[in-house]
C-alpha positions in Angstrom: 47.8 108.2 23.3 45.4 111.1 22.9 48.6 113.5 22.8 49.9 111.5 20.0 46.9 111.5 18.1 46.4 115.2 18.9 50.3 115.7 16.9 50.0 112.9 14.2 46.0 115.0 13.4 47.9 118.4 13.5 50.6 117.7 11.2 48.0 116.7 9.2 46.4 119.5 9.2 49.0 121.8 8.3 50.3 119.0 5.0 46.1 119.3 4.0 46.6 123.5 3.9 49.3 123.4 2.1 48.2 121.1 -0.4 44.7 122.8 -0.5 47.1 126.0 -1.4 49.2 124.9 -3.7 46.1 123.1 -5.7 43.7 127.0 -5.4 47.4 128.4 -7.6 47.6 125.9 -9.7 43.8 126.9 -10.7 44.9 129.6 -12.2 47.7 128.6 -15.0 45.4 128.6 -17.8 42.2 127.1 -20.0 44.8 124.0 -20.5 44.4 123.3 -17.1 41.2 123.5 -16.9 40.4 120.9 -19.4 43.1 118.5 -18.3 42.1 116.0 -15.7 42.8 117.2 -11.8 45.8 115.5 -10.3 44.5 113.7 -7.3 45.9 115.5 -3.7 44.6 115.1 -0.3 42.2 117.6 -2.0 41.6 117.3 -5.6 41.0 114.6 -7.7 38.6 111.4 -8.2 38.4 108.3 -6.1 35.5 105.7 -5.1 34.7 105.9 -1.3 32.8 101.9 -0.6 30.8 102.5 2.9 28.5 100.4 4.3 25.0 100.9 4.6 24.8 100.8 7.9 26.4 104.6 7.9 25.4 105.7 4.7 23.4 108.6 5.8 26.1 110.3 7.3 28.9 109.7 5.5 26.8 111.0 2.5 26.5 114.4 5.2 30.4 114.6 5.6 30.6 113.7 1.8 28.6 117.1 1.1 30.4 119.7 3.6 33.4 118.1 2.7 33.0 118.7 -1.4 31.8 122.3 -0.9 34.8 123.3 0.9 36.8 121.7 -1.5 35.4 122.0 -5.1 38.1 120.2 -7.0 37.8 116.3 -5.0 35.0 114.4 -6.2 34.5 111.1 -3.6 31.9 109.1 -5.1 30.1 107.3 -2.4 29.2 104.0 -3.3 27.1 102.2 -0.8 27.7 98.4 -0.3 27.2 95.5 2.3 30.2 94.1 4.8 30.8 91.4 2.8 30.4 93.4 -0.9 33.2 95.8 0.7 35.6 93.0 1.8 35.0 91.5 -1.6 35.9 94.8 -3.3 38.8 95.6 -1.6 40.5 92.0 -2.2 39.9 92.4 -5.9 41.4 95.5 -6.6 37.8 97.0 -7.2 38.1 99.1 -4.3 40.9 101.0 -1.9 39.0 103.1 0.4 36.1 102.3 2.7 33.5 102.6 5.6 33.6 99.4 7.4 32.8 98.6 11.5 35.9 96.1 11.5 39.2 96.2 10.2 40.5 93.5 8.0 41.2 89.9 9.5 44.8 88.5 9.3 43.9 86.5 6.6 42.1 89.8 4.7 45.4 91.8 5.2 47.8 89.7 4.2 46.5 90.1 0.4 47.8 93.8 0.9 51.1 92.5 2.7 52.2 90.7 -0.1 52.0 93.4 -2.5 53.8 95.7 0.2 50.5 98.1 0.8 50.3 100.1 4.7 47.2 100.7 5.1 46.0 103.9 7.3 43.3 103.0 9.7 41.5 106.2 10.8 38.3 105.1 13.3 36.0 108.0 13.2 32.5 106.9 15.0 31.0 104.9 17.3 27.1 103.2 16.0 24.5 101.3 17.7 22.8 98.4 16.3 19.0 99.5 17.0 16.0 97.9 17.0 12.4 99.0 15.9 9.3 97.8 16.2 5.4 98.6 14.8 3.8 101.7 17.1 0.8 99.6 17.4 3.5 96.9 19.6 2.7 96.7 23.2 6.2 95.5 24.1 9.0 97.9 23.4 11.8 96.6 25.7 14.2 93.6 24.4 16.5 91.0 26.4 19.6 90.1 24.1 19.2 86.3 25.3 15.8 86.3 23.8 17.2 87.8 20.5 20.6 85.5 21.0 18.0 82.5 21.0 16.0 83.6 17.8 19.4 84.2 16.0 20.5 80.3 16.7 17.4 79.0 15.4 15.9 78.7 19.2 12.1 78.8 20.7 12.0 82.3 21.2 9.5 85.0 22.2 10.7 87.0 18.4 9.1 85.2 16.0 10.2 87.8 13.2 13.8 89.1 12.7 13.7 91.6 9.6 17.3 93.2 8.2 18.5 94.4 5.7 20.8 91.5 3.8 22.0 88.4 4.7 25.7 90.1 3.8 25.0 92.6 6.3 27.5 94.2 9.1 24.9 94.0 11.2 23.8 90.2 11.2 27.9 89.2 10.6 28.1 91.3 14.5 24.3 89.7 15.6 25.9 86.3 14.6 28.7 86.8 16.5 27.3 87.5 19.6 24.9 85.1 19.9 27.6 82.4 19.0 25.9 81.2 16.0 27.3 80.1 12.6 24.4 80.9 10.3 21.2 82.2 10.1 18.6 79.9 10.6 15.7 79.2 8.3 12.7 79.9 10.2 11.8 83.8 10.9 14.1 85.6 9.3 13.4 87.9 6.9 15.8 89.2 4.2 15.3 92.8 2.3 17.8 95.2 0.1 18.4 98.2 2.3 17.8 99.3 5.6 15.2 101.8 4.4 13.0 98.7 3.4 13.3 97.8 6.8 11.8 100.2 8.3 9.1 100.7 5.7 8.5 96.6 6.6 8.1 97.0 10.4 5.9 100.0 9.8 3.3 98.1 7.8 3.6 94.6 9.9 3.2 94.3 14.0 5.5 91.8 15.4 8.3 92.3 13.3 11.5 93.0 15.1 13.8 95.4 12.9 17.3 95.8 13.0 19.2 98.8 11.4 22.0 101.5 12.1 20.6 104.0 14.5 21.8 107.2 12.1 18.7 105.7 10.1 17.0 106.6 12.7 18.3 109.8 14.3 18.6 111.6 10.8 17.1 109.9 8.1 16.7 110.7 5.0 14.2 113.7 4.1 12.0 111.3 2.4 12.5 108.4 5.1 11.5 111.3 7.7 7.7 110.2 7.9 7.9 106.5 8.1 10.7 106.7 10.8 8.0 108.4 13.0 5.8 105.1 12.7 8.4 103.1 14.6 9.6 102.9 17.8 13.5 102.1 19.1 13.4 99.2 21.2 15.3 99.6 24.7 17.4 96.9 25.5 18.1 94.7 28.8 21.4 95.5 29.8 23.3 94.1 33.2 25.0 96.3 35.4 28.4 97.9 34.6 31.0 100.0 36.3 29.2 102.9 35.2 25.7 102.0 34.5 22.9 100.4 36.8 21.4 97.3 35.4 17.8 98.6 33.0 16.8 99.1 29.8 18.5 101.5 27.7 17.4 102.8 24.2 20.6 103.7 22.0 21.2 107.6 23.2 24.6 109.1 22.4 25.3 109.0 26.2 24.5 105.3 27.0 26.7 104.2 23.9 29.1 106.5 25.2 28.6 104.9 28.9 28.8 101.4 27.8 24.6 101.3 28.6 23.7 100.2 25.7 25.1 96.9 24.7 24.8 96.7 20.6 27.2 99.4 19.9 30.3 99.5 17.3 33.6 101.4 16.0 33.3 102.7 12.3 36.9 103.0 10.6 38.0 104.5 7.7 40.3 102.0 5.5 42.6 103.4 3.0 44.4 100.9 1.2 45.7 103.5 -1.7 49.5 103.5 -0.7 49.7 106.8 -1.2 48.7 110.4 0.2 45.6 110.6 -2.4 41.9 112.1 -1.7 41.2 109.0 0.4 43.8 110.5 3.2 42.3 113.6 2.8 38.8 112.8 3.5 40.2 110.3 6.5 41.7 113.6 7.9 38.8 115.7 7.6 35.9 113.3 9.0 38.7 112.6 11.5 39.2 116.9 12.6 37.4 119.0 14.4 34.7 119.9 11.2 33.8 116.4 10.6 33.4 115.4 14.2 30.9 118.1 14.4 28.7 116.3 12.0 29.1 113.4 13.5 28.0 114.4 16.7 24.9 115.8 15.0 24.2 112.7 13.8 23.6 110.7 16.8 26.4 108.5 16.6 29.1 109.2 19.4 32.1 110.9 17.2 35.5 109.3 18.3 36.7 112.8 19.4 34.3 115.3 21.1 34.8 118.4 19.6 35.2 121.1 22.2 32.9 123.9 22.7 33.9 127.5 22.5 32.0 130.4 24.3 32.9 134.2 24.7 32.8 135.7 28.0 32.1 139.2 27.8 32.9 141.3 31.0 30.6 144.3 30.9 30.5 147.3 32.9 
């Protein structure tokens, strides 16, 4: 599988450089072409990128290497909750996006019928995390504890705080702890994940739940208040390769399996065609964009290899 992926990535590769050289001549032919409106290539041109918030921070990373290297794609990032996206893409409103599922049956079929392929490119692994007040004098978490708050259980959280009910983190949350809704009593709903953490900062008790890359590389201006919080390890039993502990949300123990809240981020494209969308799926997808990734904090879905020169010296 890996070898196959290694072929399909490098024929990729070599279609993206020919297509970056062909747009750098066209460049040339003129003020007319200038003025006239870019054609859209794996390269060039204008399309809307819908990720969800969960990532947002590093997507908007890749987004920024990605347009300096090449100068004539504009991807405007346009950040949305799970259910926003899925809403988007089923009304025409939107063809690419960030998402930590792919579509159900039911989702897809809307693209079947009108005879759209979609290219599904996973790029990242996440962690759901979970932060707390400094001033809290219990840091460590057991999932049946939070499985019971989430179904509207006695629990010892009183205080769940994310960041919309529409959110790709409670639809998961839900999920695992078998429950249909969210129950009425100690939840608390925000707008963004950054609110949040600004929330769990400011009130002790309050159990937040957010992406970890808010955490591992926030936002310049998010920098400070991050430092007010603290992750949250979590109970986890033992595994094939883990013992049974508490593990925070490393890149290692999502990588192991320790930590237990963990998801794959895909890149959808449902363009039905080789546009900008394919382009950027390629390049978050290489070697370049994995690096960033791996920067991040989240666990990139191919490590990229390290090189070092050996020098033999006399």
């Amino acid at each position: 599988m890996k070898k196959l992926r290694s072929i399909y990535f490098g024929v990729l590769s070599v279609v993206f450089a020919l297509t970056l050289f062909f747009a750098c001549k066209g460049e040339g032919s003129g003020s007319d072409s200038a003025n006239a409106e870019i054609p859209e290539t794996l390269t060039s041109g204008r399309v809307n990128l819908y990720v969800d918030t969960t990532v947002q921070p590093i997507v908007e990373d890749v987004l920024a290497v990605f347009h300096s290297v090449y100068d004539r794609a504009t991807i405007q990032q346009v950040n949305k909750t799970e259910s926003e996206i899925i809403n988007a893409l089923l009304s025409d409103s939107a063809s690419v996006a960030v998402l930590p599922r792919m579509l159900t049956d039911d989702e897809a079929r809307y693209f079947e019928k009108r005879k759209i392929t979609p290219r599904i490119t996973p790029f990242a692994t996440d962690a759901v995390a979970f932060v707390v007040n400094n001033k809290a004098t219990d840091t460590l978490l057991d999932p049946e504890e939070l499985y019971k708050a989430l179904r509207g259980e006695p629990s010892t959280i009183s205080k769940l705080v994310f960041d919309n009910p529409g959110s790709s983190t409670v639809q998961y949350l839900l999920k695992k702890a078998n429950a249909g809704k969210l129950p009425a009593q100690g939840m608390f709903a925000l707008k963004s994940n950054r609110e949040v953490i600004e929330y769990v900062r400011d009130n002790n008790g309050a159990v937040g739940i957010v992406g970890v890359n808010w955490l591992v590389q926030p936002p310049l201006n998010l920098q400070k208040t991050v430092e007010d919080v603290t992750v949250m390890a979590v109970k986890n039993v033992k595994t094939d390769t883990t013992a049974a502990g508490y593990y925070k949300p490393s890149q290692t123990n999502i990588a192991t399996g320790a930590y237990p809240f963990t998801r794959k981020f895909y890149l959808l494209n449902y363009q039905g065609k080789q546009g900008l969308g394919m382009g950027f799926a390629t390049y978050i997808s290489a070697r370049e964009g994995q690096r960033i990734i791996l920067k991040s904090g989240l666990l990139p879905e191919e490590i990229p290899p390290r090189e070092i020169n050996v020098r033999n010296e006399l």
